[in-house]
C-alpha positions in Angstrom: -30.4 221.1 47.9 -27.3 222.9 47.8 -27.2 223.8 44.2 -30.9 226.1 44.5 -27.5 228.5 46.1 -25.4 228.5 43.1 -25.4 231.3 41.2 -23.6 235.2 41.0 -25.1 238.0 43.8 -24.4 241.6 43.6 -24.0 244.5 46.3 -24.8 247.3 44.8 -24.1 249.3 47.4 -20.2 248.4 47.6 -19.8 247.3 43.8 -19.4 243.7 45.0 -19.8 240.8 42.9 -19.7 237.4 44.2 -20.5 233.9 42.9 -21.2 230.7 45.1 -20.4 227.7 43.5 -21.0 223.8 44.5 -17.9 222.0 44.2 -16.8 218.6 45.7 -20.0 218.4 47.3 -19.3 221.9 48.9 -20.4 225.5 48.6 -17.7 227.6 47.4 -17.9 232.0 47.5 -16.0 232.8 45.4 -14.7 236.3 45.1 -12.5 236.2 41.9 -10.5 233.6 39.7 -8.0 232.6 42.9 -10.2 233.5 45.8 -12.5 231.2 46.9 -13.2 229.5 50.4 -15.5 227.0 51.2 -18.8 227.2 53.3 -19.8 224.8 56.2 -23.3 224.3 57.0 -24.5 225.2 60.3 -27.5 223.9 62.6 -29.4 227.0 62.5 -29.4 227.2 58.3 -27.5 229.3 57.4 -23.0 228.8 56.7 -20.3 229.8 58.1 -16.6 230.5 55.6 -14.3 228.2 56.6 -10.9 229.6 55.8 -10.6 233.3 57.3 -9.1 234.3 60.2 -12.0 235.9 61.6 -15.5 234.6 61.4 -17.9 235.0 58.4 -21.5 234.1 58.4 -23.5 233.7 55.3 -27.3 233.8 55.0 -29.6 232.9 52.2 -32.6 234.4 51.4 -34.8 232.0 49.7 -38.6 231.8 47.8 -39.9 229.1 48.0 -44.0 230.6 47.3 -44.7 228.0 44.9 -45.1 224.4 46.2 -44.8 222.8 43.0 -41.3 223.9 42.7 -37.4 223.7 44.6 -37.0 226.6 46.7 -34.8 229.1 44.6 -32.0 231.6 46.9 -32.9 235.3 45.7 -30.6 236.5 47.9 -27.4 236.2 50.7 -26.5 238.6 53.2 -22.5 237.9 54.8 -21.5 239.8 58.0 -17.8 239.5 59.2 -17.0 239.6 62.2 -20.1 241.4 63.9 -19.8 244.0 61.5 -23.0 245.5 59.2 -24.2 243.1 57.3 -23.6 243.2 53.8 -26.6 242.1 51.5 -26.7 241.1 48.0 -29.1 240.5 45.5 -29.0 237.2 42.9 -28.8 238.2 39.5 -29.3 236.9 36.1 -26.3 237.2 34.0 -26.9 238.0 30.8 -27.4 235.4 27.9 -24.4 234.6 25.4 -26.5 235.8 22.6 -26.5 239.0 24.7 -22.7 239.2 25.3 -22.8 239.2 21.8 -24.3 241.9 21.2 -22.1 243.4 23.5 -19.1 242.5 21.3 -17.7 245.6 19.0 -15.5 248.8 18.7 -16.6 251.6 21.0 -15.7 255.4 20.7 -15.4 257.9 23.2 -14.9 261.4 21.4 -14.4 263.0 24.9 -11.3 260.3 25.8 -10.6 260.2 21.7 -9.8 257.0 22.8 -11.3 253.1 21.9 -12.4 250.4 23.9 -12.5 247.0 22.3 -15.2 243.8 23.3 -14.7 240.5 21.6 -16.4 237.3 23.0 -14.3 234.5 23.6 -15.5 231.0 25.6 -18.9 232.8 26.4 -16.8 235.6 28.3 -17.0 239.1 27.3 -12.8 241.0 27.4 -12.4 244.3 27.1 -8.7 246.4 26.0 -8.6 249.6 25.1 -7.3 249.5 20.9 -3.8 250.7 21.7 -2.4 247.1 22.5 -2.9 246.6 26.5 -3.7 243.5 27.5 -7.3 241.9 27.5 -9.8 241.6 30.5 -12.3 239.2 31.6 -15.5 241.6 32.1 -18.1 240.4 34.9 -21.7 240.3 34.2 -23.6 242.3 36.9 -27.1 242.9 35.3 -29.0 242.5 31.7 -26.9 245.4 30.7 -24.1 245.9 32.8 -20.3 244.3 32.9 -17.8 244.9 35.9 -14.2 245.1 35.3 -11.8 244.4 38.2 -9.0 246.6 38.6 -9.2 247.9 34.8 -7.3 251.3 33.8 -9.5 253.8 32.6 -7.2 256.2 33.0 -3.0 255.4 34.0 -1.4 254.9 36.7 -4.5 254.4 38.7 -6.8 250.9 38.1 -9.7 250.5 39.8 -13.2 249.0 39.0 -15.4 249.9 36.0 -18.7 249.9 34.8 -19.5 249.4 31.9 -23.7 249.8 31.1 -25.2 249.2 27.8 -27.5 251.3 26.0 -29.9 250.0 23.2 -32.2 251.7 20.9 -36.0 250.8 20.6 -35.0 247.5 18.6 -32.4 246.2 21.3 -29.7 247.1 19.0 -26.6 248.2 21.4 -25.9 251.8 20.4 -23.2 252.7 22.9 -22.4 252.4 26.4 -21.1 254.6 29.5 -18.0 253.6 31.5 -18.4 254.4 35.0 -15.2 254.4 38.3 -14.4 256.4 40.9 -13.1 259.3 39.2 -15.1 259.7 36.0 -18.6 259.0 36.0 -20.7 258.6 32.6 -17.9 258.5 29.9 -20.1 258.1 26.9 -19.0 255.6 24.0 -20.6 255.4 20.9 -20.4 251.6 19.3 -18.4 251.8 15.8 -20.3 249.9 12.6 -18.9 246.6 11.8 
């Protein structure tokens, strides 16, 4: 039963991308590659993160409308601490074929600068071309990758967005890098 919760939820209200895994026999939300902390089950349904100093309570929206199959979690909502609660939505990352697709040399004749994709273990990295060092990119929708802490522009990282755009064949033309300080730097995607 625990597995129908696996799976990476997005708040895209706060840019927040979280995965909850089943390890050991336990849910796991995990917030990056070294933070993680397990969830313990509580009586009334819903989890509690065991771990933090204060408490954190996670809820799982589930459908469960057709009765000829396992109830499926569309959705969680965590509060800390009697704080607002934060909700997320479950999302479909996108298909390898698709990360793909995503793979290339993109331009940006406003930065005059390029931003390099190549897929590697079904993972998406992103540098720019001068040399810095690679980044695992997130998948947050069908079209859209999250960088953590990436430098779109130095001396100040912070997250990205990166969102795809395709023509009417699905062919990926370009895409716009998003952060807090620039907002739709076009790139156009260079021939191979």
């Amino acid at each position: 039963v625990l597995a129908h919760y696996e799976g990476v939820y997005w708040n895209e209200d706060e840019g927040l991308l979280r995965r909850i895994e089943l390890r050991d026999a336990a849910l796991h939300y995990v917030r990056g590659p070294d933070s993680s902390d397990p969830l313990g089950a509580l009586e009334s349904g819903g989890f509690v993160m065991i771990g933090p100093a204060v408490r954190v309570d996670v809820e799982f929206e589930v459908d469960s409308r057709d009765p000829g199959t396992d109830p499926t979690a569309t959705g969680m909502t965590v509060e800390v601490d009697g704080q607002d609660p934060l909700t997320f939505e479950r999302i479909q990352p996108p298909s390898e074929a698709a990360l793909a697709d995503f793979a290339g040399v993109y331009w940006s004749p406003e930065l005059e600068r390029e931003l390099q994709l190549r897929l590697e273990d079904g993972r998406i990295r992103v540098s720019w071309a001068d040399g810095e060092e690679w980044q695992v990119a997130e998948p947050v929708a069908g079209d859209e990758l999250l960088l953590r802490e990436f430098v779109p522009v130095p001396w100040y990282p912070q997250d990205v967005r990166l969102q795809f755009e395709t023509d009417a064949t699905e062919t990926v033309r370009g895409l716009t890098l998003s952060c807090d300080m620039v907002r739709g730097i076009r790139f156009e995607k260079r021939k191979s």
